[in-house]
C-alpha positions in Angstrom: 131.9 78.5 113.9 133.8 81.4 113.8 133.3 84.7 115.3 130.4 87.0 113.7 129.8 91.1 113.4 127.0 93.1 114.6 124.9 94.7 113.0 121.4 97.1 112.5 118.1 96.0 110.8 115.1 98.4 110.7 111.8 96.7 109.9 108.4 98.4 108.9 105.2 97.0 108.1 104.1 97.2 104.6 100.5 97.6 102.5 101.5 96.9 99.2 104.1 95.4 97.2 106.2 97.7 94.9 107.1 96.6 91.5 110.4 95.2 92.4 109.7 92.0 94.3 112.3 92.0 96.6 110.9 95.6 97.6 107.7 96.7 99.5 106.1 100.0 101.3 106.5 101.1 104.8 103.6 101.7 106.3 102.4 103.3 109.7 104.8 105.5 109.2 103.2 109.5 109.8 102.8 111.6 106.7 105.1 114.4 105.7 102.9 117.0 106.0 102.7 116.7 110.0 106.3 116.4 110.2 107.2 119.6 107.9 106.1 122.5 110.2 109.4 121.3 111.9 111.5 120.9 109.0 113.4 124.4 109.7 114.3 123.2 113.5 115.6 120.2 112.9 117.4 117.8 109.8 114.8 115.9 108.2 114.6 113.6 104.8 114.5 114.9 102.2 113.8 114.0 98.3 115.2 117.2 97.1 116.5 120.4 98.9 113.4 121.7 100.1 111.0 118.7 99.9 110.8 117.1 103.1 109.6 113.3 103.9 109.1 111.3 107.1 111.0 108.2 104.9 112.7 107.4 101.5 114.4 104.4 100.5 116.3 104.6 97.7 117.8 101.2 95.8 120.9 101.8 93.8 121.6 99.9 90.8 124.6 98.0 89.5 126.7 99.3 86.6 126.0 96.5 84.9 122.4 96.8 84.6 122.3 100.2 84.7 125.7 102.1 84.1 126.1 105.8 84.8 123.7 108.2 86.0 120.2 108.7 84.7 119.5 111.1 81.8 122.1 113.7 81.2 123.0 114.3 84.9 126.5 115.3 84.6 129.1 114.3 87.4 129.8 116.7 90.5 131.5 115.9 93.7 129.4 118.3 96.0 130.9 116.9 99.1 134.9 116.5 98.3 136.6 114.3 96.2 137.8 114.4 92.3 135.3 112.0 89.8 136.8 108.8 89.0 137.5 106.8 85.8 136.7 103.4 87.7 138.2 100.4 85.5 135.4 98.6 86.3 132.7 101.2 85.2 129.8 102.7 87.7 126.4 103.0 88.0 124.5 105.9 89.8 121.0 105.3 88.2 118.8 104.7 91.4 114.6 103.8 91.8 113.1 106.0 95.6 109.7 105.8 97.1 109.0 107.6 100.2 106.2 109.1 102.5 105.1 110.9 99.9 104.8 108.4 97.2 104.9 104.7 97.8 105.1 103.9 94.2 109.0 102.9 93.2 109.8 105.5 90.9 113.3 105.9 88.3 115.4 109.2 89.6 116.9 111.5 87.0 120.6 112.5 88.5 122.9 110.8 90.2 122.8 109.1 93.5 124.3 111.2 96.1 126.1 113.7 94.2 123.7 116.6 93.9 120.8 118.3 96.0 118.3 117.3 93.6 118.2 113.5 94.7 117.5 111.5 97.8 120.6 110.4 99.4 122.9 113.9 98.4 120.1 116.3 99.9 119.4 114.6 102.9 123.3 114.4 103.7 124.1 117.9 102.2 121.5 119.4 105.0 124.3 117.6 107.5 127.5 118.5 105.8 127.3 122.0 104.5 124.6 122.8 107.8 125.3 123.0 111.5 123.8 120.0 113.3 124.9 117.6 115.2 126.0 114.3 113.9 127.1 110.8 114.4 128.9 109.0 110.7 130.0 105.7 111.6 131.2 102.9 108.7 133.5 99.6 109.1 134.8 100.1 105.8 136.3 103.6 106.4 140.0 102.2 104.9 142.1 104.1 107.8 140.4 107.9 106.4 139.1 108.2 109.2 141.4 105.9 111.2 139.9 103.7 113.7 141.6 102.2 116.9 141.8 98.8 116.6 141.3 98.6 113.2 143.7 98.4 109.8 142.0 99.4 106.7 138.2 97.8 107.2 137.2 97.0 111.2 136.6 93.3 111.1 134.9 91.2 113.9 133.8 91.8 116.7 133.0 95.7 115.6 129.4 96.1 113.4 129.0 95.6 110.2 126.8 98.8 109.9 127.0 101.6 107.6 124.9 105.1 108.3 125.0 108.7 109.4 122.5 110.1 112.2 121.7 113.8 112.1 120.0 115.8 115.0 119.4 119.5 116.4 119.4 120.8 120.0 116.4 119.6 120.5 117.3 115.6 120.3 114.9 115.5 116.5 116.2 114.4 113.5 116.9 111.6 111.1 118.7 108.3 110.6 120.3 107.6 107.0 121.1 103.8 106.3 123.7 103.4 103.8 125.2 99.9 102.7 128.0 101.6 100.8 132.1 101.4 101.9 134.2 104.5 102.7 131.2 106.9 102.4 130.4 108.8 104.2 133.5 109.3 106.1 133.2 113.4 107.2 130.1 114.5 108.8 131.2 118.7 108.3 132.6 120.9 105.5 134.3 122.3 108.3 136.3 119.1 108.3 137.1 117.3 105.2 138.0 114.0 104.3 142.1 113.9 104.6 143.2 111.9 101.6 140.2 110.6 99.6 136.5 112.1 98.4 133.3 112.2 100.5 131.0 111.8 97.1 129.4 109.0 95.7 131.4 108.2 92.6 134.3 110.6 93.7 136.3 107.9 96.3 139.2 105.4 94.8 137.0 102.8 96.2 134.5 102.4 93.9 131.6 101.7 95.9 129.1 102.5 92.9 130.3 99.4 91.1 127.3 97.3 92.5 124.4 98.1 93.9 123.3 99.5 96.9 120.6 100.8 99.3 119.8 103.4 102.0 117.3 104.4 103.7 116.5 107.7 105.6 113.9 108.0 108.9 112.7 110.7 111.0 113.4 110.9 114.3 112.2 112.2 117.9 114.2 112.4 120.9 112.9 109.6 122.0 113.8 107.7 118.9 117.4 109.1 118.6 118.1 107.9 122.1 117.1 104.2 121.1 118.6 104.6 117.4 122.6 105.3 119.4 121.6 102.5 122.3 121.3 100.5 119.6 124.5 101.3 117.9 126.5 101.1 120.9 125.2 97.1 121.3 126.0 96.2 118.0 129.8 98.0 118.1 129.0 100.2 115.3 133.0 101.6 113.9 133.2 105.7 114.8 135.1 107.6 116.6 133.6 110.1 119.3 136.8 112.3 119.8 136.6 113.0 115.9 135.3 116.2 114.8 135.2 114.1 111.2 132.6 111.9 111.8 130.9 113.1 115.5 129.7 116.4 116.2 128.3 116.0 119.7 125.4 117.9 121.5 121.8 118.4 122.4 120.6 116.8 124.9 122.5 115.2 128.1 121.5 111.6 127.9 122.2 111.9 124.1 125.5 113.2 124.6 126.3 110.7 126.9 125.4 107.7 124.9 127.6 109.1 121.6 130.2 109.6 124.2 130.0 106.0 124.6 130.2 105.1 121.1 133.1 104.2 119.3 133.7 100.7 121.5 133.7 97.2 121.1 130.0 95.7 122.8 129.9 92.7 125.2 126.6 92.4 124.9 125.5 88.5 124.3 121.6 89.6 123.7 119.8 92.1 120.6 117.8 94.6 121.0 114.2 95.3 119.4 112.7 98.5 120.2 109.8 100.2 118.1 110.4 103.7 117.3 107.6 106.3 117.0 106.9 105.8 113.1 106.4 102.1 114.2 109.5 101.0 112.8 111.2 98.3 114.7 114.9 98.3 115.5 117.0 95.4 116.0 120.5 95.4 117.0 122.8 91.9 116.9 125.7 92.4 118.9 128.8 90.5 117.8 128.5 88.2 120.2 125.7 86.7 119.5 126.8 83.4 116.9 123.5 83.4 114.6 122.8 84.0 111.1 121.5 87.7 110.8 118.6 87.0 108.9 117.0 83.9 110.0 117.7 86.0 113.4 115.4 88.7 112.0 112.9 86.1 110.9 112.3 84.6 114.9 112.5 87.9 116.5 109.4 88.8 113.8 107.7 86.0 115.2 109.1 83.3 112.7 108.0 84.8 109.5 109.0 83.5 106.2 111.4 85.9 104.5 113.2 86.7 100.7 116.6 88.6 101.3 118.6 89.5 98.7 122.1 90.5 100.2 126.0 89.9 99.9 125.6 86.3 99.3 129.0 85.3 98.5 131.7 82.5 99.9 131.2 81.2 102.3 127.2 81.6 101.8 124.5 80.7 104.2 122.1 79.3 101.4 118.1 79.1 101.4 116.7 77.2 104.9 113.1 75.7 105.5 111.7 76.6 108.8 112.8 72.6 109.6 116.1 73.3 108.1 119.1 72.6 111.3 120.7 75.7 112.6 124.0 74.9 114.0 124.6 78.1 115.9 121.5 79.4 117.5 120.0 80.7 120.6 117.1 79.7 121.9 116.0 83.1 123.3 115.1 83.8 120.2 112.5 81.4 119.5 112.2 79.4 115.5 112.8 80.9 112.5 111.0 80.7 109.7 112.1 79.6 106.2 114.4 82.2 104.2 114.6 82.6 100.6 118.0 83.7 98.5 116.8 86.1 96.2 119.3 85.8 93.1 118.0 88.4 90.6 115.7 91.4 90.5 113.6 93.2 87.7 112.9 96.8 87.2 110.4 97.3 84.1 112.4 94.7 81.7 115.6 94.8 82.9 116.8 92.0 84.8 119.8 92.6 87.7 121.9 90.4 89.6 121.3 90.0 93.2 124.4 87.9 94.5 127.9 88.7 95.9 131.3 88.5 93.7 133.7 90.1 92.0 132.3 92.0 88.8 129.8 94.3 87.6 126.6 92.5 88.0 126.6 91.7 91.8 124.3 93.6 94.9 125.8 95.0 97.8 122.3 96.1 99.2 120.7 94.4 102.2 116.9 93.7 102.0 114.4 91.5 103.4 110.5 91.2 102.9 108.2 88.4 104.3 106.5 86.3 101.7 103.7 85.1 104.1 101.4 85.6 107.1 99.3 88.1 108.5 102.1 90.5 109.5 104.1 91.9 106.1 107.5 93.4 106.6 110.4 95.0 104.9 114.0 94.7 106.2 116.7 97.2 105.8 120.1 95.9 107.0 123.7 95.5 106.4 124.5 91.6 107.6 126.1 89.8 104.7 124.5 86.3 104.7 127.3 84.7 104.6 129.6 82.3 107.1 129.4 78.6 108.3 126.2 78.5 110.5 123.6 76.4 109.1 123.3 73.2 107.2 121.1 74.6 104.0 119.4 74.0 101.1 120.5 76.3 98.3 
């Protein structure tokens, strides 16, 4: 078995089932209305510039199922870059739900390249704003470079993908992303050197397949267990880099960004549960399992359905008697995971595999399928490598 990355999965309990199947609700997370009255003081989510949320996912399709962007949303790169004729096409169309509304709906613009959608005003609050802010990505490609790494930061850093946000005060939100090279600045004030910092507007075109993110609230409390956990799982930043770290608030929050930026020898994950109730699971490098039958014993062995970057060398579909030949036994049995292949939304059907082309998924997702407890995962572990004997 070779070596493995780390990585960050946040896992909320659900209600209901949204119309894509691989998809379901968060709940017991607070309303937005108790969390706006703070809105001013401190970055929040956001569906639109001036809409605040406590949560929004937001699922990004592929440009073969859904090329462009929706409607007549022209375009822009808000954040830096020039807009790119990608040989391969792109696709920007996007489905959200959030706090506000648990129902998947379709967006109307672009994904991240205007204040009118999810993922651009959430990070526009941290990029044209004045808040602190930690970016960290393993696929940077050298812009920002990262010690120790040439292009992409390969094992033992995390394969982890996100940007946290936060005032003076220690409150503010966490934004997931599963998408390469972006973002890669944190501050207007310091620009990306030689590429773009917008969706659709980098040479890597990271809007060819889909994607996901996903955008939480935070207290003080919650920050300071958000960057423990990055720090265990060797997330790829760089502290002394006004591009991607603004440092502040707090003193035990300085400290622990301070201490970001190296590789973890941790042998053991993390699971806290933040204030919304959302649990947060960090796999350090270190520890040889595969990510998401991890997630499933560390839920108590509940069945899951993942749709990933399931791609050579794949880790297929297991049965909860299925042999693991890398585990550990502090985490107890997992229970059977599914391969989710495809997805539908309304009557279009998407690919939900890894590969070269236009129809492939780059999102990370997991839901359970069974037992009193229901979940959705949000992650960026590929399930891929030689681990398990399986049953595809």
């Amino acid at each position: 078995m070779g070596g493995t990355k780390g990585g960050i999965h946040f896992a909320a309990s659900l209600r209901a089932m949204l119309a894509i199947a691989i998809l379901a609700v968060p709940a017991g997370i607070q309303s937005g209305k108790a969390y706006a009255e703070t809105a001013r003081a401190a970055p929040v989510p956001l569906l639109e510039r001036g809409r605040p949320v406590d949560w929004w996912f937001v699922f990004k399709f592929n440009s073969a199922s859904f090329p462009g962007c929706g409607g007549s949303a022209a375009r822009v790169c808000r954040f830096g870059g020039d807009v790119q004729d990608y040989k391969a096409g792109f696709g920007q169309q996007y489905v959200y739900a959030s706090s506000e509304n648990h129902a998947l709906q379709k967006g109307s613009d672009c994904a991240g390249d205007t204040t009118a959608d999810p993922v651009g005003a959430t990070f526009d609050e941290v990029y044209n704003g004045s808040f602190h802010y930690v970016v960290w990505n393993d696929q940077f490609y050298d812009d920002p470079p990262i010690a120790g790494c040439s292009g992409s930061c390969g094992k033992p850093w995390g394969h982890s993908k996100g940007v946290l946000a936060w005032n003076e005060a220690g409150e503010g939100f966490v934004m997931q992303v599963t998408t390469p090279s972006w973002p890669a600045s944190g501050s207007r004030k310091v620009p990306r050197g030689t590429d773009g910092n917008t969706l659709g507007c980098i040479a890597d075109d990271n809007v060819e397949v889909s994607q996901h993110f996903f955008a939480l609230k935070l207290t003080k409390g919650d920050l300071v267990k958000v960057l423990t956990a990055l720090g265990n799982a060797s997330v790829a930043t760089d502290p002394l880099n006004a591009q991607v770290v603004d440092n502040g608030g707090p003193a035990d929050v300085q400290e622990l960004v301070f201490r970001l930026g190296k590789k973890s020898v941790s042998t053991r994950l993390s699971d806290d549960t933040l204030s919304s109730g959302v649990r947060l699971i960090s796999k350090p490098s270190r520890l040889h399992v595969p990510p998401w039958q991890m997630v499933s014993a560390v839920l108590g062995g509940v069945p899951l359905r993942a749709a990933t970057w399931w791609a050579h060398p794949k880790i297929g579909s297991t049965t909860r008697s299925t042999p693991i030949a890398c585990w550990s036994a502090s985490l107890g049995k997992p229970g059977a995971v599914e391969i989710a292949t495809t997805g539908h939304w309304q009557t279009t059907t998407f690919g939900l595999t890894g590969g070269s082309g236009r129809n492939f998924n780059h999102a990370k997702i997991g839901v359970s399928i069974s037992g009193a407890h229901h979940y959705v995962i949000f992650g960026d572990m590929n399930q891929q490598g030689g681990f398990v004997r399986a049953e595809v």
